[in-house]
N, C-alpha and C positions, 0 to 999 in steps of 0.2 A: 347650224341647224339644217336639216333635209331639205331639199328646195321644193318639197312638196307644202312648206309651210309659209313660202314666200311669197309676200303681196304681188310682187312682179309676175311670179307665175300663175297666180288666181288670178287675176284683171285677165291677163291673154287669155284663158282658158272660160271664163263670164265670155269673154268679147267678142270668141269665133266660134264660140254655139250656146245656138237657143238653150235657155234653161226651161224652154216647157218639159213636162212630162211626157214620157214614152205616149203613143195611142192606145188607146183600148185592144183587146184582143177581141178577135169577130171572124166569123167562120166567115165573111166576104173579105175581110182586109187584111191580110200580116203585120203583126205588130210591129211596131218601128222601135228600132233599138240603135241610140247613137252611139257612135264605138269610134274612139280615138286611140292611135296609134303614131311611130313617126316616121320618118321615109327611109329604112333602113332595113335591110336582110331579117338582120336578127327578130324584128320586133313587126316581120314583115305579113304573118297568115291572116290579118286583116285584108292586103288588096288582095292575094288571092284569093279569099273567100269571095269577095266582092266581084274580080274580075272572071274569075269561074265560074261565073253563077251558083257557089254551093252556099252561100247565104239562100239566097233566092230558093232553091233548091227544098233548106230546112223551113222553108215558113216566114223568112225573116227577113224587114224590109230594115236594110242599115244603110244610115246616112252615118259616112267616114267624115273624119276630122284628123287634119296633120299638124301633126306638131314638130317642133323644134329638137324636143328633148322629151325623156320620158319624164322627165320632176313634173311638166307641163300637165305631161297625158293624166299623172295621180290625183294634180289637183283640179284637173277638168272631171274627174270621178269623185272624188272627197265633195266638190260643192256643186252636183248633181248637175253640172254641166254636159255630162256626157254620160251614160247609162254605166258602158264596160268601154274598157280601156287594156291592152298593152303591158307593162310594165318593168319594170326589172324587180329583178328577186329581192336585194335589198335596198331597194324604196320603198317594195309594201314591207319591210318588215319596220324598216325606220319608223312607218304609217304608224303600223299596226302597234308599237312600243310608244306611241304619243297618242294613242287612245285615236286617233285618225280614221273614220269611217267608210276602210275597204279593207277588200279579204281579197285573198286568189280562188278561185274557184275551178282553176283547169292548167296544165302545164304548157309553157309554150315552146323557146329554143333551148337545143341542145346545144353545151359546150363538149367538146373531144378532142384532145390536146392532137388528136394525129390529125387535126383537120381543122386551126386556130380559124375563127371567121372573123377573130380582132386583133390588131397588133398594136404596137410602139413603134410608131417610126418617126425620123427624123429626115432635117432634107436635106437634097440628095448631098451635097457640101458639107455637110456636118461629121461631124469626127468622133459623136457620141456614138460608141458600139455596146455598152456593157451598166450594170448598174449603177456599182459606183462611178462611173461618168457621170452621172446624173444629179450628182451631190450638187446641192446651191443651184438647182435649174428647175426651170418650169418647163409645169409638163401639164396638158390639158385633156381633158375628162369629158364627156358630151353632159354628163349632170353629176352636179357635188353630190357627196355623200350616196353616189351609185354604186353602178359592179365596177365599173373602169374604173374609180375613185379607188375601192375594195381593195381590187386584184396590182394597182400599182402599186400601194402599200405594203401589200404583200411581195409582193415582187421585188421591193426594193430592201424592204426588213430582211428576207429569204437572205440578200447578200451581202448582207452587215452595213447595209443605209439608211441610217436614219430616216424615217419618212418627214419626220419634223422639219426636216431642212430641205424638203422640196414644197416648191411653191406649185400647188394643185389649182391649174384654175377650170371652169367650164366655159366650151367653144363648143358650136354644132357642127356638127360632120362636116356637111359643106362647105365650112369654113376652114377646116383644119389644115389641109393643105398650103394654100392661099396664107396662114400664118405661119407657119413653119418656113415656106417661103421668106416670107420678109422678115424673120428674124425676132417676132414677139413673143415667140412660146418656145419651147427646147427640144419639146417634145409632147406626143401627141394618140392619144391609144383612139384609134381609127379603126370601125367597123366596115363589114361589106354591106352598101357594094364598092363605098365609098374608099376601104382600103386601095381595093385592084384599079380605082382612078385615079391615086395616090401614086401607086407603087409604076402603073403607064407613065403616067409623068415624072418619075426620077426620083422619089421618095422614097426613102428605106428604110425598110420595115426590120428592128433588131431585136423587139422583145415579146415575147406571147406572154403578156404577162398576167392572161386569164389561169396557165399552166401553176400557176405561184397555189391557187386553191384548193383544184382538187383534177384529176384526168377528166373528168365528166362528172357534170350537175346543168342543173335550169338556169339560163340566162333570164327569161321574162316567165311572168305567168301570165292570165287574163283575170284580170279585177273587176270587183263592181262593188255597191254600197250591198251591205249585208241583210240593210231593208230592200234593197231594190231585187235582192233576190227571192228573200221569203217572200214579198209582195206579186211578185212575178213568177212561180214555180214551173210552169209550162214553159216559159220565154228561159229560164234558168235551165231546164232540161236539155234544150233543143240547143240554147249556146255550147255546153258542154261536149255535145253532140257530133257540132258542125266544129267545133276545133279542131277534135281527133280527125274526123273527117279532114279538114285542110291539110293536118299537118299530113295525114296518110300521100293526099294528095301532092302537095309542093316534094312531100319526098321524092315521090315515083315520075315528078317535072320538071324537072331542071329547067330546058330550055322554055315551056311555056312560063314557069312562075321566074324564071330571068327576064325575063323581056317586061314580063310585069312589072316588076321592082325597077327596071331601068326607065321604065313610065314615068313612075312616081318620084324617082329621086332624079331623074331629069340628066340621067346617064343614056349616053349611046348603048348598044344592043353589043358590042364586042367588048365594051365592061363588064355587061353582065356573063357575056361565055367564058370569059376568065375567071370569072369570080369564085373564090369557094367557096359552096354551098352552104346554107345552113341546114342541118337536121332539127328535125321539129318531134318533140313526145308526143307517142301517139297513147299516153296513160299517164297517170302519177303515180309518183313514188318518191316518199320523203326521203329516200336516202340521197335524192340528186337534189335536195334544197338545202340540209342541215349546213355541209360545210362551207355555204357564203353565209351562212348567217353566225357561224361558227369569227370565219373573218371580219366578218363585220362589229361581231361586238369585242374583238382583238383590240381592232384599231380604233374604238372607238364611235364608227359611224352608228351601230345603236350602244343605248346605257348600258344595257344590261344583257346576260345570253339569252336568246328566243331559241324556242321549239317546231319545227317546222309544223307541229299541228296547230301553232297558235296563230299562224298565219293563210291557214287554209277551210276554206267552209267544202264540205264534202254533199254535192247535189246528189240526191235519191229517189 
């Protein structure tokens, strides 16, 4: 089942933030709006909104929350842990196909096959280059039934491998390396920035296996419960807002929204200049969501096909 539905990830998600209700809105105070996210490029216009003052900026006073994994960030949204949140594309759709109480509301990272910001790699010793190599091996995921779960199945079907006979488990970024090291996983789809601290250390990176999807679509969107936004329309507007905003921003900042993310994920500052950037939408458009959700109910991670309009609430 999605790890959006697991006790393990609701107790963390209750445990590292308040479940009070956002503040009131008041022409003296900005309203407070908690927004979890986790410490990774991809799923990263959260700190720079924060560390660029462009939260601040829209009206809007946000206390962040880091998580581990995005399964984390869904269920700190689903049980009103956290307002908005982060996400990857098929989490909320997994959500949204178990009747799950979050929508996307805004588009967040670009995938661009000329410019992968997550790979498959292996260490540096290892001898697996190619997919069927990978037959009878684990290979680990940052959350089950995610995009990296998604795109290795596709990735490995793509070359006549059964995906049944890989063992998929979930490891956090941080940790990925450090496994692949010592010889408990095979393989490992590692985003940035955490790839390019991977790949410094002797790690090698053999498969884009986001490429298996589609050339370009939405890695994450921004979530929130679908009451929290009708209830909140103003605060709904202005998030929308301050997204495009970000993502305009991190585009046109490489090196300021690098240094950022090396903050947060507790990387040096010459990780982050190596890193390949991520592109962030600065709009939506359902044709960069249909084909993961298209994969996803392929292999299975949702029942049934979804529509990219069934998982998106359109703010006006």
């Amino acid at each position: 089942m999605p790890s959006i539905t697991r006790r393990s990830s609701l107790e963390l998600a209750v445990g590292m933030i308040a479940l009070s209700a956002a503040r009131p809105v008041s022409a003296q105070t900005p309203p407070t709006v908690r927004l979890a996210t986790i410490s990774s490029d991809i799923f990263g216009e959260p700190f720079y909104g924060q560390d660029a003052g462009l939260f601040k900026r829209a009206g809007l006073n946000v206390e962040l929350s880091v998580f581990t994994n995005s399964g984390a960030v869904g269920t700190a949204v689903a049980a009103r842990a956290a307002d908005v949140g982060v996400y990857d594309v098929v989490g909320i759709s997994a959500a949204v196909e178990q009747s799950v109480p979050i929508t996307m509301f805004a588009a967040g990272s670009l995938f661009a096959t000329s410019a992968p910001t997550a790979m498959l790699c292996v260490a540096k010793a290892s001898t697996l280059r190619t997919p069927r190599d990978f037959a009878n091996k684990t290979i680990a995921v940052s959350t089950l039934h995610g995009l990296s779960d998604a795109s290795t199945r596709a990735w490995l079907t793509r070359a006549g491998v059964s995906a049944a006979n890989i063992k998929i488990v979930e490891i956090p970024f941080p940790q990925m390396a450090a496994s692949l090291e010592r010889g408990t996983i095979d393989g490992a789809v590692i985003a940035e920035p955490f790839l390019t601290a991977a790949k410094l250390a002797g790690e090698l990176a053999v498969g884009n296996v986001f490429d298996a999807i589609a050339p370009a679509f939405y890695q994450t969107g921004w979530i929130a419960a679908p009451d929290y936004l009708s209830a909140n329309p103003d605060i709904a507007r202005r998030l929308v807002e301050v997204a495009y905003t970000i993502a305009r921003w991190a585009n046109d900042h490489h090196e300021e929204s690098g240094s950022i993310i090396a903050k947060y994920a507790k990387l040096d500052d010459a990780t982050a200049r190596a890193m390949t950037r991520t592109a962030y939408a600065t709009s939506l458009d359902y044709r960069r969501i249909q084909p993961l959700l298209d994969v996803a109910a392929t292999y299975g991670l949702i029942k049934r096909p979804i529509k990219a309009t069934e998982i998106v609430t359109v703010i006006r």
